[in-house]
Structures are given as C-alpha cells and as structure tokens.
C-alpha positions in Angstrom: -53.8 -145.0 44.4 -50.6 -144.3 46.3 -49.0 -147.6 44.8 -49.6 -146.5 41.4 -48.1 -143.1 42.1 -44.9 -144.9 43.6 -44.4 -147.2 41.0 -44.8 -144.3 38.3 -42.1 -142.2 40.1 -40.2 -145.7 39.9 -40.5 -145.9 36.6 -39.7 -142.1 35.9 -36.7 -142.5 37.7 -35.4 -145.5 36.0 -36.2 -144.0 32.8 -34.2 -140.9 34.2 -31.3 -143.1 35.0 -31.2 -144.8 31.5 -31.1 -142.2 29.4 -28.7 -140.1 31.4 -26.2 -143.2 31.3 -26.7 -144.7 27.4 -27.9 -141.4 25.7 -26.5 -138.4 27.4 -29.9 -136.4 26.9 -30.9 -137.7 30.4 -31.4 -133.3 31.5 -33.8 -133.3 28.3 -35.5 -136.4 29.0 -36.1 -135.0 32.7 -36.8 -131.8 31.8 -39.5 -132.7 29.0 -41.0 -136.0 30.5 -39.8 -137.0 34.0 -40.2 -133.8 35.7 -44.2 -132.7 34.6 -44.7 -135.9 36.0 -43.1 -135.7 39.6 -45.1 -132.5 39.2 -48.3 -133.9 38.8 -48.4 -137.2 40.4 -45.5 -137.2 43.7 -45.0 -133.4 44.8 -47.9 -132.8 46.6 -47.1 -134.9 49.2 -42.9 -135.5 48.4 -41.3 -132.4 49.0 -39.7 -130.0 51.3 -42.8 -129.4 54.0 -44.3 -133.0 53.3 -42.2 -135.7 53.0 -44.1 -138.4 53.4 -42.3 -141.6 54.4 -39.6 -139.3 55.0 -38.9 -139.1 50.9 -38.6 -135.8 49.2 -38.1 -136.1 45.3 -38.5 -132.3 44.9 -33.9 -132.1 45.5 -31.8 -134.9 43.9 -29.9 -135.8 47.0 -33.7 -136.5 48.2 -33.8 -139.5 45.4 -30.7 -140.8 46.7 -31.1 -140.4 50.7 -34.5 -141.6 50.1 -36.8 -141.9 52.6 -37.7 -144.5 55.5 -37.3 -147.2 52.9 -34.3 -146.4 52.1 -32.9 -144.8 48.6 -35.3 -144.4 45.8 -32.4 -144.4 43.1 -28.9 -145.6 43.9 -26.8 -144.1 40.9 -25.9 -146.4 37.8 -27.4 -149.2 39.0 -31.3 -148.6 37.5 -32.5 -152.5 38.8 -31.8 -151.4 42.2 
C-alpha cells in the first residue's frame, strides 16, 4: 500500500511540474487535482508532526528538501 501511495504522489508531482512549465495553469491543476490527492492519499503521515522518512509534502520547500531519500521534485527537471 505505501508503494502505491508514493508512486501516486510521484505522479502528482510530475503532473504538477508539467503543467506549471508547458501550460502555465500549473496553480489550477494543483489546486483542482494534485492537492485533494496529497490530501487524501500522503498527508496523514507527510506533514508537519509526521514526516515519515523525514518527507513533508504539506510546504513546497518540503518537495524539494525531500526527505531521507533525498528530494522528491528537483525543479524543471520532471524525469528526475
């Protein structure tokens, strides 16, 4: 279960990245898709009192410290 809740936030996060970079409605697509998502499926256990693995995806600079694995986004560059 907690490998299919990291590779949606993954995936949310890529789709995040994309559409911020080649459509400009990336605050819309968060807002709308991305961020009901992190609600429901990564919160819980991601965020300012939890952190698991050290990752907190409830602040943006926690996507790009990341967590004991490192970042969870690096800025325009989606693949990585």
């Amino acid at each position: 279960m907690k490998s299919r809740q990291a590779l949606l936030t993954i995936h949310c996060m890529l789709l995040f990245c994309i559409a911020q970079q080649t459509t400009g409605l990336g605050s819309d697509l968060f807002e709308s898709r991305i961020r009901p998502l992190l609600i429901k499926h990564c919160l819980e256990c991601h965020n300012e009192s939890t952190a698991e693995s050290g990752l907190r995806l409830d602040i943006r600079e926690g996507w790009a410290r990341g967590g004991d694995r490192g970042p969870a986004i690096v800025p325009g560059n989606p693949g990585a």
